[in-house]
Structure formats: C-alpha cells, structure tokens
C-alpha positions as a Markdown table, in Angstrom:
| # | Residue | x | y | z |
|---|---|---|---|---|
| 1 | Unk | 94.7 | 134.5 | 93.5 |
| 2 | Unk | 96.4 | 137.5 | 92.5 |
| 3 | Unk | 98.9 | 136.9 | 95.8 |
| 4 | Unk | 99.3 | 132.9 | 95.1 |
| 5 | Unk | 102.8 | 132.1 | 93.8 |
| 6 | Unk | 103.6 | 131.5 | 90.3 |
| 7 | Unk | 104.0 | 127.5 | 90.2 |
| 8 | Unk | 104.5 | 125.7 | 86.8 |
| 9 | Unk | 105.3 | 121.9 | 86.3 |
| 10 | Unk | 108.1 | 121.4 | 83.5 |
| 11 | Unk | 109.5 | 118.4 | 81.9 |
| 12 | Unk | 112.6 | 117.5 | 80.0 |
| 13 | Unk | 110.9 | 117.1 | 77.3 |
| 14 | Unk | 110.3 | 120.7 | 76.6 |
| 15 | Unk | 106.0 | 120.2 | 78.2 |
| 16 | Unk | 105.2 | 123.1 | 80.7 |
| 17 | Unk | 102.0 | 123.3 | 82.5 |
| 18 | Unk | 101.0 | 126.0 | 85.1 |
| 19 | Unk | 99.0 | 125.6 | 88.4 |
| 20 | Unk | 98.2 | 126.6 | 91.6 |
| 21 | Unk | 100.5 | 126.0 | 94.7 |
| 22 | Unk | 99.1 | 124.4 | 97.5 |
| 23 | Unk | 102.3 | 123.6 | 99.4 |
| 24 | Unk | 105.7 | 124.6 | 100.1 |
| 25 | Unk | 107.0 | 127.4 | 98.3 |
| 26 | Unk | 110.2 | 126.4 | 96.3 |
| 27 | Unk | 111.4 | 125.0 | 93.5 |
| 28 | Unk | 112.0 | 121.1 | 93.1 |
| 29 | Unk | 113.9 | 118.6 | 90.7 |
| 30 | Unk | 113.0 | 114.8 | 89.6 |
| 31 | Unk | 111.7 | 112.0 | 87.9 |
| 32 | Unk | 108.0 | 112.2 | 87.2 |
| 33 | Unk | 106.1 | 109.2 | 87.5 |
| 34 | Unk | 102.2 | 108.9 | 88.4 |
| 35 | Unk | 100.0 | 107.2 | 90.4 |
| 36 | Unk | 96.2 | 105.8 | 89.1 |
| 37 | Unk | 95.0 | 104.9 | 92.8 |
| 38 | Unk | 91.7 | 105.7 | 94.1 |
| 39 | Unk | 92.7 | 106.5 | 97.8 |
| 40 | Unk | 95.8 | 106.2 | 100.1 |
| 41 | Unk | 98.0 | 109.5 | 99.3 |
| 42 | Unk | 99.1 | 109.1 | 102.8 |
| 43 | Unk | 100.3 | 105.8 | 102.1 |
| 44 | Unk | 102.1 | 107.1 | 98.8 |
| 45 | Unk | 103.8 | 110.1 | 99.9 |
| 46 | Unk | 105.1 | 108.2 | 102.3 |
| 47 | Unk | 106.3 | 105.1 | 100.8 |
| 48 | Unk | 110.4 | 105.5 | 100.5 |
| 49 | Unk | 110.2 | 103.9 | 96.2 |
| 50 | Unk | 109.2 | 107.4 | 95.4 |
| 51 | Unk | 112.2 | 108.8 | 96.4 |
| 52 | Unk | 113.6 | 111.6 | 94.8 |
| 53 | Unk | 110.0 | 111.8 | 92.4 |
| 54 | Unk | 107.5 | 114.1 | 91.6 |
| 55 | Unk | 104.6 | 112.3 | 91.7 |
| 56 | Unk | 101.7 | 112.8 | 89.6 |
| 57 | Unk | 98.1 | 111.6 | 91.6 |
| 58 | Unk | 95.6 | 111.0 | 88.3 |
| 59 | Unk | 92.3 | 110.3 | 90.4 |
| 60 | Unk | 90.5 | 114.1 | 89.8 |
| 61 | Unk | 89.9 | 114.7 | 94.2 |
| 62 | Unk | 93.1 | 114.4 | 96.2 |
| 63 | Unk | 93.1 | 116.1 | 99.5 |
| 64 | Unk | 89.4 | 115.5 | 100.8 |
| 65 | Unk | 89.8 | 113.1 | 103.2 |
| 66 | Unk | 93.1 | 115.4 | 105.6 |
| 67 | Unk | 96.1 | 113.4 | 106.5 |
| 68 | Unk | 96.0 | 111.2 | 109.4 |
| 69 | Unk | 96.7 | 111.2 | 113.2 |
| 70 | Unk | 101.0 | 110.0 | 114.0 |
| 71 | Unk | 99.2 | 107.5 | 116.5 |
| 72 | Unk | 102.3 | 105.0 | 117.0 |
| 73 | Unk | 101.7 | 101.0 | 117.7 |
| 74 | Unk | 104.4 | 98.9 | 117.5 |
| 75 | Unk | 107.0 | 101.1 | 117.2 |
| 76 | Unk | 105.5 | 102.2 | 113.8 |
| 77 | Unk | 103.3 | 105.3 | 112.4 |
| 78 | Unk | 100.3 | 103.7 | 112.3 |
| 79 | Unk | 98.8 | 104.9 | 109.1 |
| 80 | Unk | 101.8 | 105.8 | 107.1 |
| 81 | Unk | 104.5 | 103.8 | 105.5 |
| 82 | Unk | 107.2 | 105.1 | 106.9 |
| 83 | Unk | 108.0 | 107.8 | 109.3 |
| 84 | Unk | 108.9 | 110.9 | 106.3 |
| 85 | Unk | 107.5 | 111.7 | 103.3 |
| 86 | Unk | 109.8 | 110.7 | 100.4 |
| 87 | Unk | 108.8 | 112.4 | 97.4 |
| 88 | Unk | 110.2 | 115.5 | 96.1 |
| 89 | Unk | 107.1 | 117.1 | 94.7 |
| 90 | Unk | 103.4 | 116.5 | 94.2 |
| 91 | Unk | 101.1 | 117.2 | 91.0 |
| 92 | Unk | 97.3 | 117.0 | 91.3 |
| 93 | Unk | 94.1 | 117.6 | 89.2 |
| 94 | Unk | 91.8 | 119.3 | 91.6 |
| 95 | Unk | 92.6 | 120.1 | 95.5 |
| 96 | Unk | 90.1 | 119.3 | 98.0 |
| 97 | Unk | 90.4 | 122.7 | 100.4 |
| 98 | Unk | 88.1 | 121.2 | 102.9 |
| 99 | Unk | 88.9 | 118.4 | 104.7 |
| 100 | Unk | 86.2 | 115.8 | 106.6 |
| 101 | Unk | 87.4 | 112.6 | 107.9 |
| 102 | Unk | 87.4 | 111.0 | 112.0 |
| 103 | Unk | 91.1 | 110.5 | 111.7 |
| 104 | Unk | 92.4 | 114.0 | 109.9 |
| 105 | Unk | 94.3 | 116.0 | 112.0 |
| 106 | Unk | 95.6 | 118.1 | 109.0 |
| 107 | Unk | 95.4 | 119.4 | 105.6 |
| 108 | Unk | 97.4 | 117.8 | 102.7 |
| 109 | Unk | 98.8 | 121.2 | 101.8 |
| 110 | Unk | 99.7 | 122.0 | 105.5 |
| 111 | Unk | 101.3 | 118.8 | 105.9 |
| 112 | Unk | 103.3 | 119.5 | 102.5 |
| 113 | Unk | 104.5 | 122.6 | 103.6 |
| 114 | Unk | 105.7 | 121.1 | 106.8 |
| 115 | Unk | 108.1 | 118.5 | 105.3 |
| 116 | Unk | 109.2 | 121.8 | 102.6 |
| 117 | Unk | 107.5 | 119.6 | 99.4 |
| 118 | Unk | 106.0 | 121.7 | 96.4 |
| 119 | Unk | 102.4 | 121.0 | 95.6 |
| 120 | Unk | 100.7 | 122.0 | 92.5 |
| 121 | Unk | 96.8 | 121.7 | 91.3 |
| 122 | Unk | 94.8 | 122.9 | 88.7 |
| 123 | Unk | 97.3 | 120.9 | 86.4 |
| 124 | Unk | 95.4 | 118.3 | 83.5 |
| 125 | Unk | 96.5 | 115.1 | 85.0 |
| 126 | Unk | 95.0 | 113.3 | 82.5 |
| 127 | Unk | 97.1 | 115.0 | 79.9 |
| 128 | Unk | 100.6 | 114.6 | 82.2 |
| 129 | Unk | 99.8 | 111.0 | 82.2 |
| 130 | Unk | 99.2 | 110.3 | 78.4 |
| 131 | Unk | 102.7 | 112.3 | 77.9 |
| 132 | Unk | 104.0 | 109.9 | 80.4 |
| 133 | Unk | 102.2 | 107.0 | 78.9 |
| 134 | Unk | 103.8 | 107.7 | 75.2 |
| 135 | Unk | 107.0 | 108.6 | 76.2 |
| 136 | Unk | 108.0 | 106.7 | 79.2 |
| 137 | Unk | 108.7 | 108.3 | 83.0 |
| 138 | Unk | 110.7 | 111.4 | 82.2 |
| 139 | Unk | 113.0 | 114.0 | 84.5 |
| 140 | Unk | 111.2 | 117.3 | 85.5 |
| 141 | Unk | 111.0 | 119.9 | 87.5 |
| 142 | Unk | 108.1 | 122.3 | 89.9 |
| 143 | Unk | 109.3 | 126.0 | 88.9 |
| 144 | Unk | 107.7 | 127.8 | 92.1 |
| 145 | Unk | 108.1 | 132.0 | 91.7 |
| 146 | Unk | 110.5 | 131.6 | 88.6 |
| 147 | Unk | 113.4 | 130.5 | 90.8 |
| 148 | Unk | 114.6 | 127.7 | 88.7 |
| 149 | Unk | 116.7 | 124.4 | 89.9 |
| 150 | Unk | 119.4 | 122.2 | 87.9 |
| 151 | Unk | 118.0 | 118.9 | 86.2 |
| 152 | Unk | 118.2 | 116.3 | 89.1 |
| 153 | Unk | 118.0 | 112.4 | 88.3 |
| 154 | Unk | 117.8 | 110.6 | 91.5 |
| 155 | Unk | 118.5 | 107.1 | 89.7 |
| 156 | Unk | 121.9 | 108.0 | 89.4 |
| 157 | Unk | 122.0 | 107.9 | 93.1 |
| 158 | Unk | 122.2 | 105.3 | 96.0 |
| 159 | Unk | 118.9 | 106.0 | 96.8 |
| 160 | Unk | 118.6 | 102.7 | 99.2 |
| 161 | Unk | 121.2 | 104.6 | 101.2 |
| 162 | Unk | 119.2 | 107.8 | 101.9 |
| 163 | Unk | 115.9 | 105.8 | 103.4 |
| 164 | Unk | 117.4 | 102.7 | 105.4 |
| 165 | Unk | 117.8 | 102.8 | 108.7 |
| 166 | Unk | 120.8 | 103.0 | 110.3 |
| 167 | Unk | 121.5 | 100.6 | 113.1 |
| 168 | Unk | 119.5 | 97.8 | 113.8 |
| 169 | Unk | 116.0 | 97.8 | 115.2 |
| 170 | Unk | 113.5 | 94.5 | 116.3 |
| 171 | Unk | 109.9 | 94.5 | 116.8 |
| 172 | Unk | 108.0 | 92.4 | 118.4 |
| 173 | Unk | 108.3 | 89.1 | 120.4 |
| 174 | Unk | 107.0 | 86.2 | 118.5 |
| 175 | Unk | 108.6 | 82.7 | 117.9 |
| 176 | Unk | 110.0 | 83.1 | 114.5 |
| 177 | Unk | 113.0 | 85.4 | 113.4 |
| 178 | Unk | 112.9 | 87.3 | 110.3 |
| 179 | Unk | 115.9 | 89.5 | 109.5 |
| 180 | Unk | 114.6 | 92.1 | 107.5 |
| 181 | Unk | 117.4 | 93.7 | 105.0 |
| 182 | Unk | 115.8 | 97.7 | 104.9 |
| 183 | Unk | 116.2 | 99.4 | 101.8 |
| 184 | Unk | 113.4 | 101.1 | 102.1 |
| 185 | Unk | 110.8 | 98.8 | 103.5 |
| 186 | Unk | 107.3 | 99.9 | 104.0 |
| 187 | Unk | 106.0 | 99.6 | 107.5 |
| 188 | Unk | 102.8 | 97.4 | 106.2 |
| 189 | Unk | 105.5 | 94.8 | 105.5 |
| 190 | Unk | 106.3 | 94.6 | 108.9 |
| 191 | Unk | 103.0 | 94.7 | 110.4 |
| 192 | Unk | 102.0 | 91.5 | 108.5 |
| 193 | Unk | 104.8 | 89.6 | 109.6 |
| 194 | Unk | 104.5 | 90.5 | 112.9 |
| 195 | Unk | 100.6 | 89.2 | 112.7 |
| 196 | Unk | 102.4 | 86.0 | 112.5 |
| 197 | Unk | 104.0 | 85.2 | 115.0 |
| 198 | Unk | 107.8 | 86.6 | 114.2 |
| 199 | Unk | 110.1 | 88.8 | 116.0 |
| 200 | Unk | 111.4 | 91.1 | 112.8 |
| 201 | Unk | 115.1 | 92.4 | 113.0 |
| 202 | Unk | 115.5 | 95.1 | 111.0 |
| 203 | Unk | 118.8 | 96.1 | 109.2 |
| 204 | Unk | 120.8 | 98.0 | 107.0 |
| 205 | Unk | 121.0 | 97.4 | 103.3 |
| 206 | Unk | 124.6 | 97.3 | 103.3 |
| 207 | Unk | 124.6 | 95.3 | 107.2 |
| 208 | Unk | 126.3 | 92.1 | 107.0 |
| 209 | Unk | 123.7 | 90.1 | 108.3 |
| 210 | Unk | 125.4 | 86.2 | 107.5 |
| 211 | Unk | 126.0 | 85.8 | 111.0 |
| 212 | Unk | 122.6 | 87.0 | 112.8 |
| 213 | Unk | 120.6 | 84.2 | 114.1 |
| 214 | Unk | 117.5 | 84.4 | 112.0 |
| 215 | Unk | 114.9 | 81.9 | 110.7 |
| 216 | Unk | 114.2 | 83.5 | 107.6 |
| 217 | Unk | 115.6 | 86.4 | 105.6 |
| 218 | Unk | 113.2 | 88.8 | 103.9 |
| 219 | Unk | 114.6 | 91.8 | 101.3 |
| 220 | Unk | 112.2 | 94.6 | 101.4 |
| 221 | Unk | 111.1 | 97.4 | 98.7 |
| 222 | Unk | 112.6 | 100.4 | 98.2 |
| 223 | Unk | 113.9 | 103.0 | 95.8 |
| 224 | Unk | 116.5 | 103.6 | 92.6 |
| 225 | Unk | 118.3 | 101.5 | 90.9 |
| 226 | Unk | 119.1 | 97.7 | 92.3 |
| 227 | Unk | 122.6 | 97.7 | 90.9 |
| 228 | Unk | 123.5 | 100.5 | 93.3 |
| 229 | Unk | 123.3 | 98.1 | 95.9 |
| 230 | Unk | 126.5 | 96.0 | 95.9 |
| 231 | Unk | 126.6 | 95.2 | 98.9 |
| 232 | Unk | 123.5 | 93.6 | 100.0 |
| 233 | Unk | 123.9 | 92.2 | 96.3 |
| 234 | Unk | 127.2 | 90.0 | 97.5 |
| 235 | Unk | 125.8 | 89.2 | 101.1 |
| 236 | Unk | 122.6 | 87.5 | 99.3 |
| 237 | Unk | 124.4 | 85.5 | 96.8 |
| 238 | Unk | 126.1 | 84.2 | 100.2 |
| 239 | Unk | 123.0 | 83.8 | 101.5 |
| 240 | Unk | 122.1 | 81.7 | 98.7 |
| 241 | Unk | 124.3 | 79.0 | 99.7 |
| 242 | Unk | 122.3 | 78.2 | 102.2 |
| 243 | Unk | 119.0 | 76.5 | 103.0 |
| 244 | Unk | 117.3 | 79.2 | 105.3 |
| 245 | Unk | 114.1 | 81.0 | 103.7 |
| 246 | Unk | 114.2 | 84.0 | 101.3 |
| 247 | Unk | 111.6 | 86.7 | 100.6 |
| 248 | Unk | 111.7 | 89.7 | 98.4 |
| 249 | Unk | 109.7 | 92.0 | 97.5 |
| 250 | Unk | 110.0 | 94.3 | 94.9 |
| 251 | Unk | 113.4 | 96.3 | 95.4 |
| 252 | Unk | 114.0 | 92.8 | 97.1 |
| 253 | Unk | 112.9 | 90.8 | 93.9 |
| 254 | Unk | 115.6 | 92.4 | 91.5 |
| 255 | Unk | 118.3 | 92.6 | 94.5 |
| 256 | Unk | 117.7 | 88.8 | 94.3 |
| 257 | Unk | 117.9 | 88.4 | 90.2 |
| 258 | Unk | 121.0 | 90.4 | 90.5 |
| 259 | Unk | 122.5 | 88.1 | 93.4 |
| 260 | Unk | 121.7 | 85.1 | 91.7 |
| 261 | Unk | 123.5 | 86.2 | 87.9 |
| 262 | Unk | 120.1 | 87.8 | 86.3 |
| 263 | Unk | 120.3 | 91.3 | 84.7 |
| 264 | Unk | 117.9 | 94.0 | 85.3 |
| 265 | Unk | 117.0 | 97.4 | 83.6 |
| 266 | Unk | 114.7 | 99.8 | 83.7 |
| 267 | Unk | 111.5 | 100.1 | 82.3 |
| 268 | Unk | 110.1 | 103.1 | 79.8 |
| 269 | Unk | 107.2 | 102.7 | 82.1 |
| 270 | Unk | 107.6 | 101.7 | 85.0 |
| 271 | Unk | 104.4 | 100.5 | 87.1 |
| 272 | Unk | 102.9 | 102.7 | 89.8 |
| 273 | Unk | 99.1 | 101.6 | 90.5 |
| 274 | Unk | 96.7 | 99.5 | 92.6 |
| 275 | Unk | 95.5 | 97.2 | 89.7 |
| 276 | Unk | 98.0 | 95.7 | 88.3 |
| 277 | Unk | 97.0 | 91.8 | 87.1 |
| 278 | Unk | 99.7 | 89.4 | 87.2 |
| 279 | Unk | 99.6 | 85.8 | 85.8 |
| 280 | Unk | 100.9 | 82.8 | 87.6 |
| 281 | Unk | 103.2 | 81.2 | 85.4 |
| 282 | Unk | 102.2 | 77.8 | 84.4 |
| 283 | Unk | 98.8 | 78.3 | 85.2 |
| 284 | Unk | 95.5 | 80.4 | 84.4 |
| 285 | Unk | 95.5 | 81.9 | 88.0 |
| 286 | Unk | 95.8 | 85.6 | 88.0 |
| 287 | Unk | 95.8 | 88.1 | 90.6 |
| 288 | Unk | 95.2 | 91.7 | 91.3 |
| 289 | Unk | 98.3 | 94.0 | 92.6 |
| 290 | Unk | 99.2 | 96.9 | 93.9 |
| 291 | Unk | 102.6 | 98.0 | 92.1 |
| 292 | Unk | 105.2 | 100.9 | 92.4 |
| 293 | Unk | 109.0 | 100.2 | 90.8 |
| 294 | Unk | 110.9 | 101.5 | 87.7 |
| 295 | Unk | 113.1 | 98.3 | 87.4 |
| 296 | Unk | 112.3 | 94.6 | 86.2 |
| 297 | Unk | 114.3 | 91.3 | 85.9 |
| 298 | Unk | 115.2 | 90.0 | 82.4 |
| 299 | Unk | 113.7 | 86.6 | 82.5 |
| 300 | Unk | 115.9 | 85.7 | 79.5 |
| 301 | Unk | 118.8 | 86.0 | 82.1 |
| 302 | Unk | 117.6 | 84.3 | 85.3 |
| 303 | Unk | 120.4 | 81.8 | 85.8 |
| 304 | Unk | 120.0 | 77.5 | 86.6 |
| 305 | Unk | 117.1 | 76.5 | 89.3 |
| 306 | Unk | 115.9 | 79.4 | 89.0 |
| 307 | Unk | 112.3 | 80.5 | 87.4 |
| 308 | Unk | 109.8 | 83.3 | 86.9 |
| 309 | Unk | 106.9 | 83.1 | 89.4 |
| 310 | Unk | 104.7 | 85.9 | 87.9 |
| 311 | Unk | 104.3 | 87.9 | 84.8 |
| 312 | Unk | 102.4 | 90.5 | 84.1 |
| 313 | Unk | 100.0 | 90.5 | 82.3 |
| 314 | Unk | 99.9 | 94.2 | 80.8 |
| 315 | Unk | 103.6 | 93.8 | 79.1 |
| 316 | Unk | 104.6 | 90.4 | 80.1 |
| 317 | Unk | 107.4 | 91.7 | 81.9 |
| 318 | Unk | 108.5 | 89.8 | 85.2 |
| 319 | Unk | 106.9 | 90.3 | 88.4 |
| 320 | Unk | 108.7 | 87.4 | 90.7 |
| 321 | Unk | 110.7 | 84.5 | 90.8 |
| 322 | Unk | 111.1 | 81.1 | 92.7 |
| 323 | Unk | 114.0 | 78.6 | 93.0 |
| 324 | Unk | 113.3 | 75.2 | 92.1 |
| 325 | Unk | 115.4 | 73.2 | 94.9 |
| 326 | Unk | 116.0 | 75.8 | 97.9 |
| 327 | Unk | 113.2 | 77.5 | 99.8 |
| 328 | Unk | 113.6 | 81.3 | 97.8 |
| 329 | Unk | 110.7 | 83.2 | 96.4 |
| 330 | Unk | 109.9 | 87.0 | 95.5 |
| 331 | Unk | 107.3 | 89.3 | 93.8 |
| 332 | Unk | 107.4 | 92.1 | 91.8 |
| 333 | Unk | 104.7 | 93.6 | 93.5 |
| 334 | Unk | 103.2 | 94.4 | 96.6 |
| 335 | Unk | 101.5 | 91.5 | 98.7 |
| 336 | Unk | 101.4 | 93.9 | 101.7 |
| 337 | Unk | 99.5 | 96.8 | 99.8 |
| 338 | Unk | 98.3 | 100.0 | 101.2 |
| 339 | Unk | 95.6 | 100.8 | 100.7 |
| 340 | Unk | 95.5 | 97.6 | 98.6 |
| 341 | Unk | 94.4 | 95.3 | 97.0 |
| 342 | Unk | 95.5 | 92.4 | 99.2 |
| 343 | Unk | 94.8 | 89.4 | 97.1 |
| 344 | Unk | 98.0 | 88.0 | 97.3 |
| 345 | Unk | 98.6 | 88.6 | 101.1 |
| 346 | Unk | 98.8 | 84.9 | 101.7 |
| 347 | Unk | 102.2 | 84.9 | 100.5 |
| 348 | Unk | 103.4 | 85.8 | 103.8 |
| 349 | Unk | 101.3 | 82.8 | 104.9 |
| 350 | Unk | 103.7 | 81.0 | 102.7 |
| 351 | Unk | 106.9 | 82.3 | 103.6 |
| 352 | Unk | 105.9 | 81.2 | 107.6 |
| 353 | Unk | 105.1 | 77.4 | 106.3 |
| 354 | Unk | 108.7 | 77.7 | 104.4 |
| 355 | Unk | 110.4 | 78.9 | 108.1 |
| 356 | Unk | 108.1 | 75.9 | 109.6 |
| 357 | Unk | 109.5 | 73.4 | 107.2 |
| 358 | Unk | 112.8 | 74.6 | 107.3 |
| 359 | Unk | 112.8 | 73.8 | 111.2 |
| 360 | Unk | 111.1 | 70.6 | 111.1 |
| 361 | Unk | 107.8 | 71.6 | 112.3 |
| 362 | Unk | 105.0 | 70.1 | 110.6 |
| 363 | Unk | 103.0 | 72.4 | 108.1 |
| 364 | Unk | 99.2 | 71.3 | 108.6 |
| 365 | Unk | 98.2 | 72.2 | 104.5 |
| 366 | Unk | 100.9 | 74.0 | 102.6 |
| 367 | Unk | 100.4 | 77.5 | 100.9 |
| 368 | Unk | 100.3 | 77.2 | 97.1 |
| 369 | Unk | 102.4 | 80.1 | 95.9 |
C-alpha cells in the first residue's frame, strides 16, 4: 500500500477523511450528496442529475458485480443511462477487487480511471452520510497526492447545458409522437415510451419546439438548478396554452412549476434513493420511488388550476403536480427507475390514454393517476 496514492475526501465544512484510491488519479471538486441504493452503480454514475457531484454510495459492497457490456439497442447503451458518466468523484465503504457477473466486461475502478473520475474506499460511509444527514448536502472536494483544487459549486452553473444533446435525434417508429425536451434525460425514459407505441423526438433544452408536430410533449430529468433554464421555461408556459399532453419528470416537474408562476428552491437535503414513499394527495394510496434531485416546488405557490399530485411522505415536500382542466401531469420522482422500484411505471400508461384522448381515440379503461 505503501505505493497507492495519498487520497483524502474533504468537505467545506472543515470534515476530512482519508482512503484508498481505486480510480483516476487527480484531484476533483463538488457537491456531495449520497446514494442509499442496494444495486445499480452503473445506472447512477451514469445518470446526467449527478452532474458536477461527488457521490457518496452508502450500501458497504460497491464494485462486485464489474460494469456492464456497451451492447447498443435502439440507438441507446443498453444498461446505462446515458452514454458518459456524469459525476465528478466517487466515495465508497468497501471496494469489491474481484469482479463475477455474465455481463462484466470491466472493473469499476478501471472504468473510473477511463472516464479520469477519482475513486476513494475505505472511507466510513455511514459516518459521511449522518454529516450529510444533519447538515444538509454540502460542497467538497477528493484531495488525490496533496494536489489541491479551488471549491467548485456546480449549481451555479447551467448544468442542463453541459448533458443535452445537441441537435435533434428520433427513435423508433411507432404511431404516437412524443417530443422529448432533453435536459438530461435518462435513457430508461425513452425505453418505456418506446414500449408503447411512440416515435420519441428528442431535443434540446433550449430548442424551440412550438412548431414540431408532436402528440404529446414530455420534459425529462436532469441536473442543477431549474431556474437556469429560461428558455425551455418560456417555451412551456407557451406550451401551456395549449391542449396537447404534458409530462415531467423530475427536472421536468419544477421546469413546469416554474413555467406555470410556482417558485422552487432547494432543499437542505435533497433526495437520492430507491425508497422513497410518496402519498397521493387526496387519498391513502402511497407508493414506493426511486428519487435523485436537489430542488422541490413550493406548493404554497402553485398558481390557479393547478395542484399537487404527490407528497412525500418523509418531509411532506412536493413530489408532482396535475392541472385541473388541461391534460398536464409531472412527478417528482422517477416512474422509469433504474434499477427501481417501478411501482409507479403505469404513469406512462397514463400519459399514452391522455395522447389517445387528446386525438379522439377511444381509451378502453382510463389510468388513475
């Protein structure tokens, strides 16, 4: 060990723990925010909302099972969220040096040092996360060889801009059109619209999109601050003088508070796990949720017609909204999770009988939302 860098996590405020590196070699800035899931690091590190974050894995193993084969379908990594890893650094309890699964075609650590990310084990997640618990998701750094960076806080950035895509891109060939606004979507979104029967064209966050010929609009996930999105905050609140279908999830659920005169702000918090329970308003029906976002709506400023559609149940704080008159819904979570739970997955069920409605077609039993 006496050859192994010397790797230390630090954060703002003043907490320094020392580790092992298992990754790239070099010295990283962010937020630090953790993650309580079970399984699906490939998923994570891959998922464009942890941009600009060192991310914190709390389950003890991480690394046992390799990283997955790039097998394409559809135009998309098949067992990743996107096609780059988007977190800045990665912080982990105990490091699995052997890897066993059919589908591994890698190490973690290999595949860290391949995209240039910092890895760090041997670190007392369980201690990280109570620090993080008490006193909110902080700014930090992964101090690899003593070579030291500035303080970096990606939320003061356009993150949106750095993961969407940059011209325009359609999968599939099925008989409904969803335009798909990309700030940052995950590619699980797509693949269960597309086991619907849609054609998805995929945008920009700042494309002007009032024009396309679409069925139904959908606003994806992604990372940062909403307010940094002005632009795809003025083309929805034209959008909402229409009749046509609206989606959002996540990212897409505050982009649509904003557009229709709610306020957001960020949470001390934030939430960033697989089982997350959410209540449906009005009712006694709760749900299980995967969850990763450091922004909420202020229900005390959602404007006329419109409504909160879940709350969760942890701190009551929002977790999705629905107009009264027009056909526009959104979650705070993640219907589409990776690697789950899927409980709510039939809200993309929904969202088709809305595009059916909306075009006359007749809707054999409707979806509760």
């Amino acid at each position: 060990m006496s050859d192994s860098p010397r790797i230390k996590l630090w954060l703002e405020d003043g907490t320094e723990v020392s580790g092992i590196s298992f990754g790239y070699e070099g010295s990283v800035a962010g937020e630090v925010v953790f993650n309580t899931a079970m399984t699906g690091y490939p998923e994570s590190l891959t998922d464009p909302s942890y941009k600009g974050q060192i991310l914190v894995l709390t389950y003890p193993l991480v690394g046992n099972y390799g990283v997955p084969s790039p097998e394409e379908e559809n135009k998309m990594l098949k067992f990743f969220e996107s096609g780059n890893l988007h977190i800045s650094g990665l912080v982990i309890s105990d490091y699995s040096q052997d890897y066993s699964h059919w589908n591994a075609e890698k190490s973690l650590g290999d595949w860290l040092k391949e995209h240039k990310i910092p890895g760090i084990y041997g670190v007392d997640t369980r201690f990280l996360t109570k620090i993080l618990r008490e006193k909110g998701s902080m700014l930090g750094k992964i101090i690899c060889n003593d070579k030291d960076v500035p303080v970096y806080d990606p939320n003061l950035e356009n993150l949106v801009d750095k993961v969407s895509i940059s011209k325009k891109e359609v999968y599939g060939n099925g008989k409904y059109k969803i335009l798909l606004v990309d700030c940052g979507v995950k590619f699980n979104i797509i693949r269960y619209l597309l086991e619907r029967d849609t054609t998805i064209i995929r945008v920009p966050w700042d494309y002007d999109f009032l024009n396309e010929d679409y069925d139904g609009l959908f606003i994806s996930n992604g990372p940062g601050d909403p307010k940094r999105c002005d632009v795809t905050i003025r083309n929805l609140s034209r959008a909402f003088e229409g009749t046509r279908p609206i989606f959002g999830i996540c990212l897409g659920n505050q982009l649509m508070a904003l557009a229709s005169g709610a306020d957001t702000y960020k949470l001390k918090y934030g939430h960033r796990s697989h089982n997350q329970p959410v209540l449906r308003c009005g009712s006694n029906h709760a749900f299980i949720t995967s969850q990763n976002h450091g922004f909420a709506i202020n229900n005390n400023t959602l404007s006329k017609n419109w409504e909160p559609l879940y709350i969760n149940l942890n701190d009551n704080t929002n977790e999705g909204m629905i107009h009264n008159l027009k056909p526009f819904f959104s979650t705070q979570f993640h219907p589409e999770a990776s690697g789950g739970p899927t409980d709510t997955a039939f809200l993309f069920d929904r969202f088709i009988d809305l595009i059916k409605e909306y075009k006359g077609e007749e809707v054999a039993e409707s979806i509760a939302i």
